[in-house]
N, C-alpha and C positions, 0 to 999 in steps of 0.2 A: 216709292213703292207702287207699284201695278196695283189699278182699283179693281175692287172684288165684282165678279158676275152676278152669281146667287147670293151669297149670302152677305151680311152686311153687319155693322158693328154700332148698336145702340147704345150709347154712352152718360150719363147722367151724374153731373158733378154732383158735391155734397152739400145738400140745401139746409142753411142756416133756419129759414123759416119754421123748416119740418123737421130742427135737433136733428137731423141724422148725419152723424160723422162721417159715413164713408158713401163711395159714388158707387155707384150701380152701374152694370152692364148687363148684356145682353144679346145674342146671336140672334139675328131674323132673317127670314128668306126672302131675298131684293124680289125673285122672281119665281115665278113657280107655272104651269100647263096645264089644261084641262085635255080630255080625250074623252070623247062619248064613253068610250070601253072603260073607265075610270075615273066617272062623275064625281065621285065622293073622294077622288083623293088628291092632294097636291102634287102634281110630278115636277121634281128638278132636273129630270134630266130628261135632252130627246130620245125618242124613241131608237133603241140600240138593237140592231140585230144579229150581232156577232159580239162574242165573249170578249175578242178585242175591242171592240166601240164600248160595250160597259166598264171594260179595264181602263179605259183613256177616259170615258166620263167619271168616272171616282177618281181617278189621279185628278181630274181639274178639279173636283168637289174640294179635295184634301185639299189642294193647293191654296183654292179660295179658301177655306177655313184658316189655312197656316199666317195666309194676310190679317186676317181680321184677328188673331190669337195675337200675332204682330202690332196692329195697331194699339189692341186693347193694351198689350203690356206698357206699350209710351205712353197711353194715357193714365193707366194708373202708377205708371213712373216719374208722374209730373208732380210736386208738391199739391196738397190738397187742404182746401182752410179746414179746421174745423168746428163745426156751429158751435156759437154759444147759446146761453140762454139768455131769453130775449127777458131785458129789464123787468119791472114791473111798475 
């Protein structure tokens, strides 16, 4: 599988410690730009000056997304223990 640009795939088995039966996931942005003209905001994509360069930046976006929905499903397609309670 081709690794993701943007965004990425946070994954968190099921921890016995913390009784919680099932794993956690999570989408996060690998990378993200700043631009004076838009201090306060996270930009994922370069600056597009044509409806085609925003059309071909969202097709990669999707794409990177479609990986990481990809990964995620292996991973929660792998058996997963699940906690017990710890003795006393």
């Amino acid at each position: 599988m081709k690794p993701t640009h943007t965004f990425g795939l946070f994954f968190q088995d099921a921890d016995p410690q913390k009784l919680r039966g099932s794993p956690i996931a999570h989408v996060y942005v690998k990378v993200s730009r700043q631009h004076a003209y838009a201090e306060d905001l996270r930009l994922i994509t370069p600056d597009c000056a044509t409806m085609d360069e925003m059309d071909t930046c969202i097709g990669k976006l999707i794409a990177d997304l479609e990986r990481v929905r990809a990964e995620a499903r292996g991973r929660f397609a792998r058996p997963h223990r699940v906690p017990r309670k710890p003795k006393k």
